[in-house]
Each structure stands twice: as C-alpha cells, then as structure tokens.
C-alpha positions as CSV (number, residue, x, y, z in Angstrom):
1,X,-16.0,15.8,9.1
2,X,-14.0,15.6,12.6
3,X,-13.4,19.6,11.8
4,X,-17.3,20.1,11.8
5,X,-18.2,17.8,14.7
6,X,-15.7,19.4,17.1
7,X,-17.4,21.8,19.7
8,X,-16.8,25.1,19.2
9,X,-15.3,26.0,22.6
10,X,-12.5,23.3,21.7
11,X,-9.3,24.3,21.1
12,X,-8.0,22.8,17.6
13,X,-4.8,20.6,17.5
14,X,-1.7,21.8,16.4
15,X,-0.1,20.2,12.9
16,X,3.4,20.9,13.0
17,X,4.7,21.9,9.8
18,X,7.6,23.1,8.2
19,X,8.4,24.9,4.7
20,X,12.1,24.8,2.8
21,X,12.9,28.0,0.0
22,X,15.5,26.7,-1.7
23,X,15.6,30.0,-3.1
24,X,17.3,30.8,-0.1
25,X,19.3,27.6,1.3
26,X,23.5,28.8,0.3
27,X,24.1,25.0,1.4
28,X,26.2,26.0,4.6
29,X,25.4,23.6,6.6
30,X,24.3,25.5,9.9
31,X,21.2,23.8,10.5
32,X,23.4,20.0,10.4
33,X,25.7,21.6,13.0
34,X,22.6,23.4,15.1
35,X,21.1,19.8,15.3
36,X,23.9,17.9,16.3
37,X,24.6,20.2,19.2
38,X,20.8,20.3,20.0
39,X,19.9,16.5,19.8
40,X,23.2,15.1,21.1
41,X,24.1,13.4,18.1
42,X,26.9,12.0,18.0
43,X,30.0,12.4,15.7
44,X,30.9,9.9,13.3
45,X,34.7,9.3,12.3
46,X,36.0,9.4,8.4
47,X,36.2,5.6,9.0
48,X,32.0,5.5,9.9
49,X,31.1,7.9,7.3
50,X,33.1,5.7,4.6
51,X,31.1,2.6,5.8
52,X,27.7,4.8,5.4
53,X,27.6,4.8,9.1
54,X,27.6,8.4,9.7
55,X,24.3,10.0,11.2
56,X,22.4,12.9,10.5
57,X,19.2,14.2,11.4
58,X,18.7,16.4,8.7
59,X,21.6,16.4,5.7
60,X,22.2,18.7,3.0
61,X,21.8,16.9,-0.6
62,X,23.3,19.0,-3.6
63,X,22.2,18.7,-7.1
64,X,23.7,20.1,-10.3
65,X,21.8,22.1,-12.5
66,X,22.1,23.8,-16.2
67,X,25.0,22.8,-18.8
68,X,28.4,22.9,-19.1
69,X,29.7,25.4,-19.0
70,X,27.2,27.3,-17.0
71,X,26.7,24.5,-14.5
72,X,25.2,25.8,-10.8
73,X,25.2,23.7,-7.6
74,X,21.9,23.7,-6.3
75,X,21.3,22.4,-2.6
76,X,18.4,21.4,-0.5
77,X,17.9,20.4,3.4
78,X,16.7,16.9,3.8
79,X,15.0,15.2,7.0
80,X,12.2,13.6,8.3
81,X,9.2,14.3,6.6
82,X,6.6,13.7,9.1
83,X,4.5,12.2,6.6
84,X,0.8,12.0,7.5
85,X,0.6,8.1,6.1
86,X,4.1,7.6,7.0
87,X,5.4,3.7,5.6
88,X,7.9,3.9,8.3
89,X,5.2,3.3,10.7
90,X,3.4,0.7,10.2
91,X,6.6,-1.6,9.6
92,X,8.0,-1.6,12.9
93,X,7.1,-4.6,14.6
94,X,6.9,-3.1,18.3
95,X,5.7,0.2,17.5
96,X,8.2,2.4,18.4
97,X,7.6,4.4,15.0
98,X,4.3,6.6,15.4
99,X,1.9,9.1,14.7
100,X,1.3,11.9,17.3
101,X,-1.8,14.0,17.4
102,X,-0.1,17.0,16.2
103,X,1.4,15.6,12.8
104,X,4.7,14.3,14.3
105,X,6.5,10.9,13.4
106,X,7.9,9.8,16.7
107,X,9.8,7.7,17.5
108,X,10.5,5.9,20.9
109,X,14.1,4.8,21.5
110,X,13.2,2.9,24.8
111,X,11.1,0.6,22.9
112,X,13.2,0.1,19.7
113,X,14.8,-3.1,19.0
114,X,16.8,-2.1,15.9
115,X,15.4,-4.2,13.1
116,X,15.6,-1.5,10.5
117,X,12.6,-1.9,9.0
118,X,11.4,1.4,9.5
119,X,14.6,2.7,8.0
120,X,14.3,0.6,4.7
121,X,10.9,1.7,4.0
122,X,11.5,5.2,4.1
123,X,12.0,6.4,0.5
124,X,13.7,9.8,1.7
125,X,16.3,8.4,3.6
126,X,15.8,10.1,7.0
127,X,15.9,7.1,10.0
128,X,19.7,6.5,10.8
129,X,21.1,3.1,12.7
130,X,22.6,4.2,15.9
131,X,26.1,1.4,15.3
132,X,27.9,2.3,18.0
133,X,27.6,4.1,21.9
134,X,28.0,7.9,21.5
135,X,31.5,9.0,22.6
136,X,32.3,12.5,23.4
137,X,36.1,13.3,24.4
138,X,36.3,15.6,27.4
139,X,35.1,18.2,27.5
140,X,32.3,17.9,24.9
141,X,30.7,15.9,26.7
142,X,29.8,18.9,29.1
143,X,27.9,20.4,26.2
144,X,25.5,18.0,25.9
145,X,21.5,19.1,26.1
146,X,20.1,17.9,29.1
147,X,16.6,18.1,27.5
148,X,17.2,15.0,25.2
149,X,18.5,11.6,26.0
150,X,21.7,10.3,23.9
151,X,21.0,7.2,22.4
152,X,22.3,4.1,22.5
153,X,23.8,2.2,20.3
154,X,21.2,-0.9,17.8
155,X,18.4,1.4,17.6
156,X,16.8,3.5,15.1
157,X,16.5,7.7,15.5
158,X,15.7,10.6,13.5
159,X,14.5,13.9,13.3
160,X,11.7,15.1,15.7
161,X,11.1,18.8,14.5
162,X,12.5,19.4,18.3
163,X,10.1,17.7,20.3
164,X,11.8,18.7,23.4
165,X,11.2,22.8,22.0
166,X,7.7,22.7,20.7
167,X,6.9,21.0,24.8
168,X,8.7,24.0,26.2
169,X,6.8,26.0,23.9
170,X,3.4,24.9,24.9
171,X,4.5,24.4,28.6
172,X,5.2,28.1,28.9
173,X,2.2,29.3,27.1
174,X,0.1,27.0,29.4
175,X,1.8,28.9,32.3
176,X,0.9,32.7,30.4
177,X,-2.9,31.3,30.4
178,X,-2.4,32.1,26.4
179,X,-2.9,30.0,23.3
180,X,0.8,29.1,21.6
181,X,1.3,32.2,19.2
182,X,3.1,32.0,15.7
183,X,7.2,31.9,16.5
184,X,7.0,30.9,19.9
185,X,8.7,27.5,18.6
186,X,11.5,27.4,16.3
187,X,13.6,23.8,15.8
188,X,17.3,24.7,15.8
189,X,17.8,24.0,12.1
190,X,15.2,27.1,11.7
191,X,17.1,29.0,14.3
192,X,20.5,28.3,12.7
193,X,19.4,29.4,9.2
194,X,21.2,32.8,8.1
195,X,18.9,33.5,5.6
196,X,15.5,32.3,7.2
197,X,15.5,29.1,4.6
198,X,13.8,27.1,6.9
199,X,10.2,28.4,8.4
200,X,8.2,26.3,11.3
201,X,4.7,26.7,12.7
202,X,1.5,25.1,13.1
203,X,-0.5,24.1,10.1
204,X,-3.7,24.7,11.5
205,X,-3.0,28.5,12.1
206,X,-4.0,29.9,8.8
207,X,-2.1,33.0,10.2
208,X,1.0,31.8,10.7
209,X,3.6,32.2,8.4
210,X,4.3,28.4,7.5
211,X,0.4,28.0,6.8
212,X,0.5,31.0,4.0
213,X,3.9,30.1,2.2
214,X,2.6,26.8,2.4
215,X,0.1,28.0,0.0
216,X,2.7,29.7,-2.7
217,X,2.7,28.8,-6.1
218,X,6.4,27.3,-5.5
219,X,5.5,25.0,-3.2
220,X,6.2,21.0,-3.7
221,X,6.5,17.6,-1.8
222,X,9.5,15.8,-2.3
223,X,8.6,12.2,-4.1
224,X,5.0,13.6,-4.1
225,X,4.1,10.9,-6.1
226,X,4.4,7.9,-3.4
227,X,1.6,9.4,-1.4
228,X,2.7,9.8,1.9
229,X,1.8,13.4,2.7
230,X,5.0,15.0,4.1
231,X,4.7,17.8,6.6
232,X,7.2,19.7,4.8
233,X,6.7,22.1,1.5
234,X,9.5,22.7,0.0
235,X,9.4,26.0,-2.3
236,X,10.7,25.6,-5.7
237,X,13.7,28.5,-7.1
238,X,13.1,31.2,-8.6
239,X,13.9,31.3,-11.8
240,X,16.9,33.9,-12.4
C-alpha cells in the first residue's frame, strides 16, 4: 500500500540486503579477519575465548554432513541478520537497538547500557558483550579505521553491514548528482570473499544482483520458522 501511495517523482528507499552461497564459502575465514580490521574489533585472548568472551561480528559455524566414512565439513558465515521484525529490538529498555529506514538493525553504542537483553533474544547469536576496553599493543593501534568508533567496554555491538561504507557510498553518489548504482557498496566481508560467497546490494533494485539471486530456487532463511524476516538469503549447496 505505502508502494502505491508514494509519488512517482520520489526516489524509493534502499533495503539493504545480503545473499550467502554456501556453494561457494571454502570456510577461510577472510571475511572474520576483513571485519575485525574494518570495525576495530578488538582481539580476544585464548583466556576470553575459553570464557565465551571472544567477539565477532560475523563467525564462521561448520557443520558435518554425509556418513562415515564419506563425512564432509560443510561451513556457513553467520552475522546479524537485519531482521525486518527483529526481537532484539523491542527488548532493549533504552532503545539503542533499532530499525533504520533502509532495513538495517542499528545499534547505538552511546546510548547502550549493557543489560543484554537484546543479546539473549536473539536466536542466531549475533550481538556480542563488549567485557573489557579494546587494547591494541603498539603499533596496531595505528591501524585502526578512523571511520568507526572503538567501543568501550559493558555494552552491546554487532554487525552493521558497514554502515560507515554504505554512507560513503551514498555520500559520493550525492556528490556525482547520480542515484547509488549496483556495487558501489560492498561490506568488507563481501570484499574479502575469494570466491564472491558473499553478495550485497539494495533489495529494492530488482536489477541488482542481490535482488535476482535472492530469487533462486536455493535460497533460505536461517531459523525461517521464528518469523523474523532476515535481510540475508542464504543459498542452499548444490548437490554434487
């Protein structure tokens, strides 16, 4: 209905989507190392990561499939969802958990008070507990991105498709006098990927190449059933 009322001079929002192959993830682990260095996360120690402290935007889960003894490791990139009727959101007690415009879950770290709740009522895992001050021995702390802030520690972050890429993006289309194109913003997980497993865009673009392999006959939501809409498709394997 908001689709048919909308003038036709006006430009449409974007809906920031991603889509997953796993048909082509090799479980390498460049997009967790492209997103630490993007998004200033910080680094956790064998001694956090035993205590489940260690954080990741986006983590690689790996599955087993087939039987012994033809058994195949199997992996698949998980993060934020960006869920259209995220439960994270309407948890948080001071609203620092969001819905943008364009699709995204943000989150606003200035405004976070830590209280989790977001975290536990997210059934795919992706909000992590900031439990101590980042610490970066010199000179790693020169590489840090001046485009995002570095947490501090009793707060709640996660995954933000690269907010601080997708307003560049738009920013320098702005200044072209030109609409965003397909590929003018890619999150540095997507960037990272050797083998182009991860694909961004904007949903509402039914050009763009997230929008059509959106569409394949491969294509699921992870925990479909609970309903909460995730901006990511994953697309199922191919069967060999």
């Amino acid at each position: 209905m908001e689709d048919k009322q909308r003038p036709s001079n006006e430009p449409r929002p974007h809906r920031w989507q991603m889509v997953i192959d796993l048909d082509r993830c090799t479980g390498c682990e460049a997009c967790v190392v492209a997103c630490h260095a993007e998004n200033n996360i910080r680094i956790s120690g064998p001694g956090e990561a035993s205590d489940g402290r260690a954080i990741n935007w986006i983590r690689i889960e790996r599955y087993w499939e087939g039987a012994y003894p033809d058994v195949k490791a199997r992996f698949m990139p998980v993060l934020c969802q960006h869920c259209a009727d995220a439960p994270c959101e309407p948890v948080c007690p001071v609203y620092a958990s969001y819905h943008t415009p364009e699709g995204l879950n943000a989150q606003v770290y200035n405004r976070c008070i830590g209280v989790r709740y977001c975290g536990n009522n997210c059934p795919y895992t992706a909000r992590q507990f900031n439990w101590f001050d980042p610490h970066w021995d010199p000179p790693l702390e020169q590489q840090l991105n001046p485009d995002v802030t570095v947490r501090q520690n009793g707060i709640m972050e996660k995954c933000t498709f690269c907010v601080q890429r997708i307003r560049q993006g738009k920013e320098q289309a702005e200044r072209d006098g030109r609409p965003v194109r397909d590929g003018d913003i890619t999150p540095a997980c997507a960037q990272s990927c050797p083998t182009t497993a991860l694909v961004f865009g904007d949903g509402n673009d039914p050009t763009s190449r997230v929008a059509t392999m959106a569409k394949s006959g491969r294509g699921f939501h992870l925990l479909e059933s609970l309903g909460t809409h995730p901006a990511i498709t994953y697309l199922k394997r191919l069967d060999e």
